[in-house]
PyMOL Python script that loads the backbone (N, CA, C, O; Angstrom):
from pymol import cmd

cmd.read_pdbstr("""\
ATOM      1  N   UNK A   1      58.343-100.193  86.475  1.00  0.00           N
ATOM      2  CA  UNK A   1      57.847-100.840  85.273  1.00  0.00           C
ATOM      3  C   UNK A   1      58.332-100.048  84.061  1.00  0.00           C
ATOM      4  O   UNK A   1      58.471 -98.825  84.080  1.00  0.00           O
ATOM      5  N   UNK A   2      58.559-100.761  83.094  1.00  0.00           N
ATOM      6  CA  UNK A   2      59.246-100.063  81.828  1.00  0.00           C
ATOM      7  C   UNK A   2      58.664 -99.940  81.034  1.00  0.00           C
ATOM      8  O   UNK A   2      57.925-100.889  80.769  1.00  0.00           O
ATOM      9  N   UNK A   3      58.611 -98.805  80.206  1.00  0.00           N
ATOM     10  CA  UNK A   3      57.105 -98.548  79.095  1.00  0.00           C
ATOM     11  C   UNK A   3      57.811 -98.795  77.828  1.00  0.00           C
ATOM     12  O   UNK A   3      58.865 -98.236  77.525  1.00  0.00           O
ATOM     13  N   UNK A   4      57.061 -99.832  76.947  1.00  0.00           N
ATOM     14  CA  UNK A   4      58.071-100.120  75.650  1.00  0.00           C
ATOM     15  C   UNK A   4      57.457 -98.777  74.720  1.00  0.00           C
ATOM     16  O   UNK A   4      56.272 -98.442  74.711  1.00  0.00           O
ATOM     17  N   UNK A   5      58.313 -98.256  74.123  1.00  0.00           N
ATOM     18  CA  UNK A   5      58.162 -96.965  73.077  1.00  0.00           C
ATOM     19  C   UNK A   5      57.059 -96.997  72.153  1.00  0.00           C
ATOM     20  O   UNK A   5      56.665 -98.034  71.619  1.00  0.00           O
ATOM     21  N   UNK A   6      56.595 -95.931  71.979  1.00  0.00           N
ATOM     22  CA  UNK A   6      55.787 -96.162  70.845  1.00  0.00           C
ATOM     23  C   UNK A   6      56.585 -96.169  69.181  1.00  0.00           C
ATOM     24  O   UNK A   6      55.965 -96.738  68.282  1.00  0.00           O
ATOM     25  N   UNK A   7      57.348 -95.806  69.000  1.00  0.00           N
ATOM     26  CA  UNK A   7      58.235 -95.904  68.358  1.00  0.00           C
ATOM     27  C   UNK A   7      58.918 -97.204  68.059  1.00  0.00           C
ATOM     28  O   UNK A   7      59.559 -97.432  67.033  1.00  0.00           O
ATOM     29  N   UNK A   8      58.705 -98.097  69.125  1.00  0.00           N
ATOM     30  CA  UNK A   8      59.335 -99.626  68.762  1.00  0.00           C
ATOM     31  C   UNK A   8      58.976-100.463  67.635  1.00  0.00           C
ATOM     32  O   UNK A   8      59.762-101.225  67.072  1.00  0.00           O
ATOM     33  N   UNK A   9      57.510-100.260  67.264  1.00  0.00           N
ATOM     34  CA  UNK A   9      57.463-101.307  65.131  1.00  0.00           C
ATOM     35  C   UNK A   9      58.509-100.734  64.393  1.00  0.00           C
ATOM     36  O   UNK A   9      58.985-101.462  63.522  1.00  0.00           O
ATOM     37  N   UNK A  10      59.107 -99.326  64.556  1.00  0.00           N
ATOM     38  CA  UNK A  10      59.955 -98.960  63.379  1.00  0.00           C
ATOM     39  C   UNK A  10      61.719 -99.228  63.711  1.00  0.00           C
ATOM     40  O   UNK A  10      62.065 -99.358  64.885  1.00  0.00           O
ATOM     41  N   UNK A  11      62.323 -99.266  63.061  1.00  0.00           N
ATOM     42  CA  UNK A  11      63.799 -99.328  62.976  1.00  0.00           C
ATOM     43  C   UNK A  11      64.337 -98.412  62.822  1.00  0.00           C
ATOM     44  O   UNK A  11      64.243 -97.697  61.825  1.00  0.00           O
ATOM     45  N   UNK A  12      65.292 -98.151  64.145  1.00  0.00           N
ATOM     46  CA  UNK A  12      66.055 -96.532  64.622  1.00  0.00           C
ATOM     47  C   UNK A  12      67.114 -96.338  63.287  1.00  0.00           C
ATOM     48  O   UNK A  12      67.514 -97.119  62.423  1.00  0.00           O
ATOM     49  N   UNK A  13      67.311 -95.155  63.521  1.00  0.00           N
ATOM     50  CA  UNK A  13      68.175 -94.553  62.418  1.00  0.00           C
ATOM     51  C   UNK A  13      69.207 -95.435  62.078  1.00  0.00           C
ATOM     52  O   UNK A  13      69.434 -95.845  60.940  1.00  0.00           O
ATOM     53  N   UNK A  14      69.949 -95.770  63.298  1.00  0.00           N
ATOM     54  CA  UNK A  14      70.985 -96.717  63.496  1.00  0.00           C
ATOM     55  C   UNK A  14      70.625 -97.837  62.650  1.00  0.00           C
ATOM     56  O   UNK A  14      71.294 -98.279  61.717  1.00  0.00           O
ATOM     57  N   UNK A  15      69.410 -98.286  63.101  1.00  0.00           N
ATOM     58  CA  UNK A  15      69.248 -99.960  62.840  1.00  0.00           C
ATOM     59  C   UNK A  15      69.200 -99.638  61.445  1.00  0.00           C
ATOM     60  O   UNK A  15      69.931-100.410  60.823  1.00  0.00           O
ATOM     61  N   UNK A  16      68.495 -98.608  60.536  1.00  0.00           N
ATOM     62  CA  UNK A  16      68.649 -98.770  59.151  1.00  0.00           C
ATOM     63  C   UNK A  16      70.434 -98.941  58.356  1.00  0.00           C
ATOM     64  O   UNK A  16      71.074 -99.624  57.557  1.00  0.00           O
ATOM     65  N   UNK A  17      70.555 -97.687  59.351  1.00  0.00           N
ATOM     66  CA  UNK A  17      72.253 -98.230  58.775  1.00  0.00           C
ATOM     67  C   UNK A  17      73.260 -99.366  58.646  1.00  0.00           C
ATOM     68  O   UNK A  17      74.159 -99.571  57.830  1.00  0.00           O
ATOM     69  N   UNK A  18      72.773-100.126  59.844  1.00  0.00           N
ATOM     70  CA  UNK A  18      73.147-101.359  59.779  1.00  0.00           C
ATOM     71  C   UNK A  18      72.413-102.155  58.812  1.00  0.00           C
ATOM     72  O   UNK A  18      73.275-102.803  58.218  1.00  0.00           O
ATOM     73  N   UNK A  19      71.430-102.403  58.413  1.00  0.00           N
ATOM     74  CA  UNK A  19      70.639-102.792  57.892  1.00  0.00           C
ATOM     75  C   UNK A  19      71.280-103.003  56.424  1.00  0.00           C
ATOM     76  O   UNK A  19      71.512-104.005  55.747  1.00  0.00           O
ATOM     77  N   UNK A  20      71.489-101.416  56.205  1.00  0.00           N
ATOM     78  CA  UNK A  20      71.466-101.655  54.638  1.00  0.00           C
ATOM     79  C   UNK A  20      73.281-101.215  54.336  1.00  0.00           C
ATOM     80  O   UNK A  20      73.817-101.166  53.229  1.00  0.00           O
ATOM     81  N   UNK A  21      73.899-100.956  55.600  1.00  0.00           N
ATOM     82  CA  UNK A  21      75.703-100.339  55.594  1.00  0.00           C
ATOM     83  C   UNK A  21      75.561 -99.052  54.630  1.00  0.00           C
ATOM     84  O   UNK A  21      76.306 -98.655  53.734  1.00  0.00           O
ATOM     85  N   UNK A  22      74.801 -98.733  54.939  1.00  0.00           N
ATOM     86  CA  UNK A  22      74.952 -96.890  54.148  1.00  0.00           C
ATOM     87  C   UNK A  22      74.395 -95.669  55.149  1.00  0.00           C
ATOM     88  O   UNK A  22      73.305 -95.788  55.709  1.00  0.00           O
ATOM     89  N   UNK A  23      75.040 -94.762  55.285  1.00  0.00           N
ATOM     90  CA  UNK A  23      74.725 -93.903  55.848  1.00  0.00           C
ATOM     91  C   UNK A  23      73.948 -92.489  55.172  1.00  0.00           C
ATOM     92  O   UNK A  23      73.174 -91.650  55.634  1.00  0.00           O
ATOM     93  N   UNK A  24      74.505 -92.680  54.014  1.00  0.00           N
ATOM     94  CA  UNK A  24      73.758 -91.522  53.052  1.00  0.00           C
ATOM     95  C   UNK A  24      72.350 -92.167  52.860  1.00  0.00           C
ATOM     96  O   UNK A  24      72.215 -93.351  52.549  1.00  0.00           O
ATOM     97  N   UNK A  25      71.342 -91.335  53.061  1.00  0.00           N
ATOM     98  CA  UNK A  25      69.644 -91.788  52.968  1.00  0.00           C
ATOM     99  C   UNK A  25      69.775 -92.661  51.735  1.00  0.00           C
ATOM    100  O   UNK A  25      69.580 -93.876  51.776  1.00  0.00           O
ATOM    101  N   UNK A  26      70.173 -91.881  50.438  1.00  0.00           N
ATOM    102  CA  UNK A  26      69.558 -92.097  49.043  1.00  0.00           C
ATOM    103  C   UNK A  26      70.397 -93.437  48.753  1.00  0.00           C
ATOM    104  O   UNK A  26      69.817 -94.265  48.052  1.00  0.00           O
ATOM    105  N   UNK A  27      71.783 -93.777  49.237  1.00  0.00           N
ATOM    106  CA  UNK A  27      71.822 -95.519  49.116  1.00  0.00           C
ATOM    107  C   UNK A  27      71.214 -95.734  50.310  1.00  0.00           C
ATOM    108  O   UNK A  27      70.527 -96.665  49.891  1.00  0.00           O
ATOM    109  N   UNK A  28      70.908 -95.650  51.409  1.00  0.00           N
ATOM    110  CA  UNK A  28      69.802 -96.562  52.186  1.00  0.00           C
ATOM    111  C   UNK A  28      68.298 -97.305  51.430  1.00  0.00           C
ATOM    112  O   UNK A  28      67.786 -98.416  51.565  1.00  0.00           O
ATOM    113  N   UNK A  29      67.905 -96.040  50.567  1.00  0.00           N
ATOM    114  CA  UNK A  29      66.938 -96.329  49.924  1.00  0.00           C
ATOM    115  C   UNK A  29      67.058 -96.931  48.650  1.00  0.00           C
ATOM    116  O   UNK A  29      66.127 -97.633  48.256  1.00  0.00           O
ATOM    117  N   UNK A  30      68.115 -96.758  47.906  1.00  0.00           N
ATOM    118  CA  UNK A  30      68.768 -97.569  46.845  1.00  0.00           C
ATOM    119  C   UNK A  30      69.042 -99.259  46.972  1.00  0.00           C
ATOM    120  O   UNK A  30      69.124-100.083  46.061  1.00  0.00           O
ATOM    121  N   UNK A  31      69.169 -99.489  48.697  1.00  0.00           N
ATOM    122  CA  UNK A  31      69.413-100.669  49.145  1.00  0.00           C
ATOM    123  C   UNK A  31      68.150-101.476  49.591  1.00  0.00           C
ATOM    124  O   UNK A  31      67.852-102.664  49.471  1.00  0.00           O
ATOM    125  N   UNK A  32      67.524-100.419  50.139  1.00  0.00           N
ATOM    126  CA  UNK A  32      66.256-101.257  50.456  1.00  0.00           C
ATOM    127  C   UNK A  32      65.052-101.643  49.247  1.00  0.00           C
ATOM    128  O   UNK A  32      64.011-102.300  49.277  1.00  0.00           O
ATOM    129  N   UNK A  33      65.810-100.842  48.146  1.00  0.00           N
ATOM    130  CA  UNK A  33      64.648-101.437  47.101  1.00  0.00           C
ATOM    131  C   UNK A  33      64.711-102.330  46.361  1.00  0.00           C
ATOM    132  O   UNK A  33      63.856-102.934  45.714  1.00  0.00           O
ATOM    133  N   UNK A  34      66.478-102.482  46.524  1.00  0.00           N
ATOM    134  CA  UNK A  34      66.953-103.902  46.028  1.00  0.00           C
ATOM    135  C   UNK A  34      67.074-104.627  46.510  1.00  0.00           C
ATOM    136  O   UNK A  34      67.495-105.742  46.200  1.00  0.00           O
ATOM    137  N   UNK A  35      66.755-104.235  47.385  1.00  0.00           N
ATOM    138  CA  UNK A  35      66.792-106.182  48.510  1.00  0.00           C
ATOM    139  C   UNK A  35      65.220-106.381  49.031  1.00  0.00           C
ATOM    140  O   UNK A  35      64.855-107.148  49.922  1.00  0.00           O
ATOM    141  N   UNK A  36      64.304-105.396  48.159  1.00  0.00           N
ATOM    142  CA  UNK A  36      62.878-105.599  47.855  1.00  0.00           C
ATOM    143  C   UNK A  36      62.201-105.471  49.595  1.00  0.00           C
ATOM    144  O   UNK A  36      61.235-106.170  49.901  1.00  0.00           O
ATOM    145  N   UNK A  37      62.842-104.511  50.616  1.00  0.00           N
ATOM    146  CA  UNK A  37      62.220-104.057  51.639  1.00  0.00           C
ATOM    147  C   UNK A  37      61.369-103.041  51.781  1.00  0.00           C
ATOM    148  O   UNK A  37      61.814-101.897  51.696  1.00  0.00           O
ATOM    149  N   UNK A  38      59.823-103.291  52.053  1.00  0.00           N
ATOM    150  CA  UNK A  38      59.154-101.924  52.000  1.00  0.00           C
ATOM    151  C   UNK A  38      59.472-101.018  52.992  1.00  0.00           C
ATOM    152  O   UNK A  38      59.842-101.079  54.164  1.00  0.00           O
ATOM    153  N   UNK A  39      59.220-100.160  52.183  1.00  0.00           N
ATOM    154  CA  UNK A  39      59.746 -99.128  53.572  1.00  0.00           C
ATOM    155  C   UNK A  39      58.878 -97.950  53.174  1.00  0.00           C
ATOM    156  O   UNK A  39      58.206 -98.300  52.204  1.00  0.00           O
ATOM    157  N   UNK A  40      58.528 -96.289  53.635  1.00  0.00           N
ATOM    158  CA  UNK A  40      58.315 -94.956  53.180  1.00  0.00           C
ATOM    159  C   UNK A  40      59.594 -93.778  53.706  1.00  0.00           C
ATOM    160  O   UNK A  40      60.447 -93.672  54.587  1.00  0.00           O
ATOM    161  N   UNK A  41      59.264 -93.307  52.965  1.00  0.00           N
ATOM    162  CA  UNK A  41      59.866 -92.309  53.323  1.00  0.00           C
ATOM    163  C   UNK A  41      59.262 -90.809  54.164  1.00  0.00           C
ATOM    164  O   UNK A  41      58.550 -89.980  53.596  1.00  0.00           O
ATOM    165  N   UNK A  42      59.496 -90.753  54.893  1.00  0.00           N
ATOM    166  CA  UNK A  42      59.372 -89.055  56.082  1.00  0.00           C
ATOM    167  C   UNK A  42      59.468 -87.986  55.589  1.00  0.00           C
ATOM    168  O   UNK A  42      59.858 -88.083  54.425  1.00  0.00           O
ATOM    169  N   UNK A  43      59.287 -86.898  55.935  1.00  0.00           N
ATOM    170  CA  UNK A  43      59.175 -85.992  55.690  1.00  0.00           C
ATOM    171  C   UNK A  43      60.461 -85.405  55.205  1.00  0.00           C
ATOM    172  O   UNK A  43      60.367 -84.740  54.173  1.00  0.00           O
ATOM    173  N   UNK A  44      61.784 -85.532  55.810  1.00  0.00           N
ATOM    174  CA  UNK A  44      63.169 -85.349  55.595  1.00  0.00           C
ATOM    175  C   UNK A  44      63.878 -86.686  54.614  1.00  0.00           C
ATOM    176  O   UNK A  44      65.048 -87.043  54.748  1.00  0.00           O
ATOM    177  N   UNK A  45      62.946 -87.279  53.677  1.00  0.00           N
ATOM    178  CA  UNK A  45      63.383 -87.969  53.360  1.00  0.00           C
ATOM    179  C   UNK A  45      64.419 -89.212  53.825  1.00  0.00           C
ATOM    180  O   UNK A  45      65.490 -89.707  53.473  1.00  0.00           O
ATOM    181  N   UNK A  46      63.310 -89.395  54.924  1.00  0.00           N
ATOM    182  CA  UNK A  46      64.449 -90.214  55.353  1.00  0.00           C
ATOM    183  C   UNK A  46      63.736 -91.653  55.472  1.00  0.00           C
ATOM    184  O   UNK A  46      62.594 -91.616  55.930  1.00  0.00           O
ATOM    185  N   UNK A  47      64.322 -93.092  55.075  1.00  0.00           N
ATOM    186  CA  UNK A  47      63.719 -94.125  55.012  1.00  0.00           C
ATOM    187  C   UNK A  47      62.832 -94.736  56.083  1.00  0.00           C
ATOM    188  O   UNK A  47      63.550 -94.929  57.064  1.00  0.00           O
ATOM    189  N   UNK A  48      61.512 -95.147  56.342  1.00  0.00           N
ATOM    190  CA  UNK A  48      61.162 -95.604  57.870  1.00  0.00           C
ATOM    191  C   UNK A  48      60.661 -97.253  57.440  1.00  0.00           C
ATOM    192  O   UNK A  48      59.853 -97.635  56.594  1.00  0.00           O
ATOM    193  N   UNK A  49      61.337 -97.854  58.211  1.00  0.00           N
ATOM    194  CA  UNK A  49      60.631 -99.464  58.093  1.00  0.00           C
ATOM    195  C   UNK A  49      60.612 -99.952  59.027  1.00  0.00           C
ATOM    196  O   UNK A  49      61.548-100.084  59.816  1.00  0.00           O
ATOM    197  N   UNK A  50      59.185-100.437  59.152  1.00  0.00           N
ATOM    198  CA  UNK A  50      58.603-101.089  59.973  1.00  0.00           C
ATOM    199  C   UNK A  50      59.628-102.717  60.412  1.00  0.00           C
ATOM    200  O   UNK A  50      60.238-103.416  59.603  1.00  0.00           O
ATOM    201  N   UNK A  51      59.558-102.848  61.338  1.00  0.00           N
ATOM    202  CA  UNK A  51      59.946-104.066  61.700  1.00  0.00           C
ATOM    203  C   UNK A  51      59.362-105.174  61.228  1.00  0.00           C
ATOM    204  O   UNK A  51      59.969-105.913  60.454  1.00  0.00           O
ATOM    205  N   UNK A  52      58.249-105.399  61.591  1.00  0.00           N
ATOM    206  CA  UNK A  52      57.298-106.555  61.297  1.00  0.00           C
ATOM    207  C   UNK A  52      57.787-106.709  59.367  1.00  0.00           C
ATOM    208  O   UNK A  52      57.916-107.750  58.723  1.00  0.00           O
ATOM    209  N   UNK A  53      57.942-105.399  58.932  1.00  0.00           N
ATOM    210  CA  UNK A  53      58.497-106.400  57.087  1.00  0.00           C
ATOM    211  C   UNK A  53      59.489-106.991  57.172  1.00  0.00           C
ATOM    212  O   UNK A  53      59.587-107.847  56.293  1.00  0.00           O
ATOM    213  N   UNK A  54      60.613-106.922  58.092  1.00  0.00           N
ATOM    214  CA  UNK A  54      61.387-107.869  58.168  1.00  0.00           C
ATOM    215  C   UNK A  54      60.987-108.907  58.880  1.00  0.00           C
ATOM    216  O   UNK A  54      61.895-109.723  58.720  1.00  0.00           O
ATOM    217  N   UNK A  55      60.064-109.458  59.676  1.00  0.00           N
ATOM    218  CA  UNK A  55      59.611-110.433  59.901  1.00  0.00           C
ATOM    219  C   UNK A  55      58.606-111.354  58.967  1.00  0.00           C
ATOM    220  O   UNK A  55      58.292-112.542  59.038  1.00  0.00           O
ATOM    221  N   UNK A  56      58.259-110.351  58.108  1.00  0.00           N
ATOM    222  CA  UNK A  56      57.117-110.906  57.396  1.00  0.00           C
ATOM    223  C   UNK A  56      57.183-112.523  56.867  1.00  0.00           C
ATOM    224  O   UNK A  56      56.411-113.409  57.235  1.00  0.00           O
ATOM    225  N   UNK A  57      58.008-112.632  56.165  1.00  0.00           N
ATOM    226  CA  UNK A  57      58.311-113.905  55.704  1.00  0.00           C
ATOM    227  C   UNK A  57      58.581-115.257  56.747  1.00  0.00           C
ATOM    228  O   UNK A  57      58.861-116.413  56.431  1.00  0.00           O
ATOM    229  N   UNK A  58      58.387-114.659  58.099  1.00  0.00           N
ATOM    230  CA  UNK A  58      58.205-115.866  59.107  1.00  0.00           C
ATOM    231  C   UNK A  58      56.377-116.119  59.291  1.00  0.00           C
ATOM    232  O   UNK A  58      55.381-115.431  59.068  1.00  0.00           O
ATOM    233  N   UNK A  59      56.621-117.384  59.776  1.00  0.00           N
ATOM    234  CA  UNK A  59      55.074-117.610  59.940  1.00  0.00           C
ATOM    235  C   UNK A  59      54.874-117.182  61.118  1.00  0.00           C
ATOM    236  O   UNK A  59      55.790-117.392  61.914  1.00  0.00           O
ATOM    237  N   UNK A  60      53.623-116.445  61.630  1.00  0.00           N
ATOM    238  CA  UNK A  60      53.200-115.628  62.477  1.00  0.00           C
ATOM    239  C   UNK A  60      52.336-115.940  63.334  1.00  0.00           C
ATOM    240  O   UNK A  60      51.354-116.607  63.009  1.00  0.00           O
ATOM    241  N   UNK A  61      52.598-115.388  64.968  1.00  0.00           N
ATOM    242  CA  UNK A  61      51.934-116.289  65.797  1.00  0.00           C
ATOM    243  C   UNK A  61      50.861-115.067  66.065  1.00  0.00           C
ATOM    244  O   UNK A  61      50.714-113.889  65.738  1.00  0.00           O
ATOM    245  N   UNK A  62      50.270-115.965  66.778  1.00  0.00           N
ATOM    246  CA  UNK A  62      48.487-115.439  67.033  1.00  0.00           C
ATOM    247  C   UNK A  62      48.752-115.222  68.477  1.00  0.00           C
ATOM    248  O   UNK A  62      49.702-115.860  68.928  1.00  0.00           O
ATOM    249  N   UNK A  63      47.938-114.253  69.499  1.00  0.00           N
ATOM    250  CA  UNK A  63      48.227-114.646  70.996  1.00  0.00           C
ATOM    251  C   UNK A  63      47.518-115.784  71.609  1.00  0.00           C
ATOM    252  O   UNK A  63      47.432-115.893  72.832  1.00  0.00           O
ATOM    253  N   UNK A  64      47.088-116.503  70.912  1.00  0.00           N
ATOM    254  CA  UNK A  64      46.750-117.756  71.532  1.00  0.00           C
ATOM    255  C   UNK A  64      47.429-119.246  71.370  1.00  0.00           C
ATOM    256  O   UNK A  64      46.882-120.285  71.738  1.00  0.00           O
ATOM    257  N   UNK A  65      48.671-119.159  70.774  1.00  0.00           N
ATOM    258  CA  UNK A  65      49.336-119.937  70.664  1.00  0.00           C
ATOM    259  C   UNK A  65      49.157-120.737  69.168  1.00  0.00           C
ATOM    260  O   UNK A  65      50.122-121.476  68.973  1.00  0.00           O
ATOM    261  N   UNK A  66      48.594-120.754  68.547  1.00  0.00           N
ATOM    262  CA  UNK A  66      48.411-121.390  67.139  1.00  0.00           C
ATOM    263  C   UNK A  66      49.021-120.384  66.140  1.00  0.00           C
ATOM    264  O   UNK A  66      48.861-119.165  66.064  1.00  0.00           O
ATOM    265  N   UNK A  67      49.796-121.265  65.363  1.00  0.00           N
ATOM    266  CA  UNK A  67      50.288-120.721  64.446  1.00  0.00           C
ATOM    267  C   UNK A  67      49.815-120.327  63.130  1.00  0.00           C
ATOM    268  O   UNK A  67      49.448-121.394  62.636  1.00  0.00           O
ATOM    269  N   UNK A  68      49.611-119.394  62.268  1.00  0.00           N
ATOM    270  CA  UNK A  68      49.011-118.534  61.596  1.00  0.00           C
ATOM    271  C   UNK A  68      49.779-118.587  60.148  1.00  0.00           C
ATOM    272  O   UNK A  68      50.684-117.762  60.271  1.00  0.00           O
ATOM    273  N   UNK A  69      49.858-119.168  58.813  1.00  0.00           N
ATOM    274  CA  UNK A  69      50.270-119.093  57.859  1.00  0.00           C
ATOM    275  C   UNK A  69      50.004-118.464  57.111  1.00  0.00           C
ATOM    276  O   UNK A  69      49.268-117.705  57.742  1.00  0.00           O
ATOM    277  N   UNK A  70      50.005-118.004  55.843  1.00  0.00           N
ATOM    278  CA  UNK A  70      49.866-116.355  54.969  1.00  0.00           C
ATOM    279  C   UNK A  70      49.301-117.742  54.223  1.00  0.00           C
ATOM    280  O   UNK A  70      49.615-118.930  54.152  1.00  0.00           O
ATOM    281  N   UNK A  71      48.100-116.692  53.629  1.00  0.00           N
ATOM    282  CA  UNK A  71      47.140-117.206  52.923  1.00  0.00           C
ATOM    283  C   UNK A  71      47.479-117.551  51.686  1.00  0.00           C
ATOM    284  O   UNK A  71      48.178-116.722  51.105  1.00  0.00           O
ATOM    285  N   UNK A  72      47.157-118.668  51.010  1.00  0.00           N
ATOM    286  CA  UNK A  72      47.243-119.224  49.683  1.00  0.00           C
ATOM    287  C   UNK A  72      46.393-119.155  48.446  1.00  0.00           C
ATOM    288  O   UNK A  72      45.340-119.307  49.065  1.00  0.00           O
ATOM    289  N   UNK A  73      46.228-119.110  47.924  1.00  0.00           N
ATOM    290  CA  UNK A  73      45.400-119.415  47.017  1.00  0.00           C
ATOM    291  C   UNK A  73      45.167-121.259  46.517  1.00  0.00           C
ATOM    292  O   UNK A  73      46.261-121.765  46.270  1.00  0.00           O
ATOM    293  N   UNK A  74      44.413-121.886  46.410  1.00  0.00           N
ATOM    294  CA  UNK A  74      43.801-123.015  46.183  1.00  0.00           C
ATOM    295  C   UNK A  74      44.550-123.348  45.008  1.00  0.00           C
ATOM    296  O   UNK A  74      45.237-124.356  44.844  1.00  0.00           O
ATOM    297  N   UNK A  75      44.319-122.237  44.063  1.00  0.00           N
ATOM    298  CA  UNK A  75      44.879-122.870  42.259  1.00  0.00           C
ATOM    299  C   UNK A  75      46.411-122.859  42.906  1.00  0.00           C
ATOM    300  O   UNK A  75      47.134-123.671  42.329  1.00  0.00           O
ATOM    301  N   UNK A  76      46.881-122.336  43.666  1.00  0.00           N
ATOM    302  CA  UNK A  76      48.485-122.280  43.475  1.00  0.00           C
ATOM    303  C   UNK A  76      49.002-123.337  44.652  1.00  0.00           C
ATOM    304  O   UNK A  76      50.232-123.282  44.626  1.00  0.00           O
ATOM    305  N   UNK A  77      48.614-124.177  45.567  1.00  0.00           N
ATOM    306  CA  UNK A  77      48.671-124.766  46.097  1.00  0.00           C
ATOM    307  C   UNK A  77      48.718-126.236  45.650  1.00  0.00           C
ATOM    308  O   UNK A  77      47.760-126.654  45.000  1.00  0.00           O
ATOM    309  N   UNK A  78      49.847-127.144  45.965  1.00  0.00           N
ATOM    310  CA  UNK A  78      50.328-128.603  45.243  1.00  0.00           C
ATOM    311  C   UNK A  78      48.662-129.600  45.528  1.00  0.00           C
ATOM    312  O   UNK A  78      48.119-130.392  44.758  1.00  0.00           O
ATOM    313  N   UNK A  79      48.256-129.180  46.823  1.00  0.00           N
ATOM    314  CA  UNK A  79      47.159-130.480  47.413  1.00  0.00           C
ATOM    315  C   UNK A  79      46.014-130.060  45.896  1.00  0.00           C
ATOM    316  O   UNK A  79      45.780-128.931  45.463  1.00  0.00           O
ATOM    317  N   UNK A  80      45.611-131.067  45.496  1.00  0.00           N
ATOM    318  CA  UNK A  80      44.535-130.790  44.343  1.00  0.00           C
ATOM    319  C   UNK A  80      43.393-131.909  45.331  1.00  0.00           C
ATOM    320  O   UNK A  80      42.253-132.139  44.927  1.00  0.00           O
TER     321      UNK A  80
END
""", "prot")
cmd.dss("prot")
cmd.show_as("cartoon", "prot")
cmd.util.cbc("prot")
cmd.orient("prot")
């Protein structure tokens, strides 16, 4: 049986590089703030982002099969 990482919500060093095509931290982080990805930074300054913010903007499933939409506000919503 295979144990998924605890480390798996975040995006490996690698994956940031691909992510943002920079290998130097400070445009990694130059990139991710312009393309408006949250992210923090580590102790070595180094960028960490969660996976799930790149999912965020999908609508999100529940484990029971119903689908889960990001909450609205009433005034900002077309149905009156």
């Amino acid at each position: 049986m295979s144990e998924i990482s605890p480390y798996a919500e975040f995006l490996t060093p690698a994956e940031v590089i691909v992510l943002t095509g920079y290998k130097a931290k400070s445009k990694q982080v130059e990139h991710l703030r312009k393309q408006g990805i949250p992210f923090h930074l580590n102790g070595r300054n180094e960028p960490i982002v969660l996976r799930q913010a790149l999912l965020g903007n999908k609508k999100q499933h529940s484990g029971d099969g119903q689908i889960k939409t990001r909450w609205q506000s009433p005034m900002l919503s077309n149905s009156t």
